[in-house]
SEMIVEX-511144 format. One line per 5 residues: number of its first residue (from 1); their letters; for each residue y, z, x of C-alpha. Coordinates in pm, 1 decimal. Layout:
NUM = a = Y/Z/X ~ ... .
% end
This chain:
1 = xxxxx = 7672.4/11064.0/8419.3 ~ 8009.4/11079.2/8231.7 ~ 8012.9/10968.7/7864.7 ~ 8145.4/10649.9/7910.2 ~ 7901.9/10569.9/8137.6 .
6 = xxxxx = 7573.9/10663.5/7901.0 ~ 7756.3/10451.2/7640.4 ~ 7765.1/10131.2/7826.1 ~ 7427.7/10180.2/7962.4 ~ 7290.2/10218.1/7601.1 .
11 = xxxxx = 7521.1/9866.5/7515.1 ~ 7431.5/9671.5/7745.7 ~ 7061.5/9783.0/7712.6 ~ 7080.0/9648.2/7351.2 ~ 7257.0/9307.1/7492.3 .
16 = xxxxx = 7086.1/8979.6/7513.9 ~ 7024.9/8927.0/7968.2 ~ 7286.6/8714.3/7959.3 ~ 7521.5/8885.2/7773.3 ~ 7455.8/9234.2/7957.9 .
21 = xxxxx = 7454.5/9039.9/8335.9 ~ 7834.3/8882.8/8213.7 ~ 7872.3/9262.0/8120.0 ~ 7821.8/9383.4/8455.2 ~ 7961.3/9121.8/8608.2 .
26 = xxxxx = 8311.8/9199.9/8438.6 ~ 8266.6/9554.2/8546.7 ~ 8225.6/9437.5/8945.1 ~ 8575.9/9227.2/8869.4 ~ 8706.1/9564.2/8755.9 .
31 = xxxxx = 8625.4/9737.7/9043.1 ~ 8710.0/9482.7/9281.4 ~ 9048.7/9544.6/9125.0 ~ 9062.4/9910.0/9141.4 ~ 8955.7/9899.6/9532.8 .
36 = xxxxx = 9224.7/9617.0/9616.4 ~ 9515.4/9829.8/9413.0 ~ 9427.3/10133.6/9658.4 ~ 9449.7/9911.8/9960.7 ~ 9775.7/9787.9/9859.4 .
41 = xxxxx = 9878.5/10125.2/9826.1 ~ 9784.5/10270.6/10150.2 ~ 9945.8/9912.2/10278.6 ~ 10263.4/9988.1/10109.8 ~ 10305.8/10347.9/10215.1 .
46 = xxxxx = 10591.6/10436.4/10380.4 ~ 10462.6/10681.4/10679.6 ~ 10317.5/10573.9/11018.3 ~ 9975.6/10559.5/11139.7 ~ 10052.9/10590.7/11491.9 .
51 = xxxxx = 9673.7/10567.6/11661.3 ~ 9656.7/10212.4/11467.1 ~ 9980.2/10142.9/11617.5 ~ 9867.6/10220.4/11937.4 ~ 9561.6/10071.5/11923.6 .
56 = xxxxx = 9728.5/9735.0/11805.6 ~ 10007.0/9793.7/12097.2 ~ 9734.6/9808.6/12338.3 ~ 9539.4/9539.0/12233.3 ~ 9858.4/9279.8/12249.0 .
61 = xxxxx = 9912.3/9420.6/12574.6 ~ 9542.8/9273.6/12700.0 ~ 9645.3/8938.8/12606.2 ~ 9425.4/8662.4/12464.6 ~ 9089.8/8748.8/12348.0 .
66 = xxxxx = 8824.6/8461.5/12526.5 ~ 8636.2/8318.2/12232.5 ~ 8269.1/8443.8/12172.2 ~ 8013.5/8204.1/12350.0 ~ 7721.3/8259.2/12092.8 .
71 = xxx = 7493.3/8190.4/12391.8 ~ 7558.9/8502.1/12538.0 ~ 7475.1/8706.0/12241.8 .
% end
């Protein structure tokens, strides 16, 4: 466990629940955020990914999908 880490644990241990849950809460957002800036980043890059453009070429090629009939799940 990295510094940081054993230093929030021991702050939020001394919060009130309330105050630690908004505490962990705010540290979800900030991973949310950290996993959508490295999406956008392999979105943005500039080289090809030619098996997923295959695979999408393909599947436009099979035409329309025929919507799921729950029934025959």
């Amino acid at each position: 466990m990295t510094a940081s880490a054993k230093e929030l644990v021991e702050l939020v241990g001394a919060l009130p629940e309330d105050k630690a849950r908004a505490v962990v809460d705010f540290a979800r957002f900030l991973q949310h955020q950290a996993d959508d800036a490295a999406w956008e980043r392999i979105i943005a890059a500039k080289h090809s990914y030619p098996k997923l453009e295959k695979f999408a070429a393909d599947a436009l090629r099979e035409g329309a999908a025929e919507p799921l009939d729950p029934g025959k799940l």
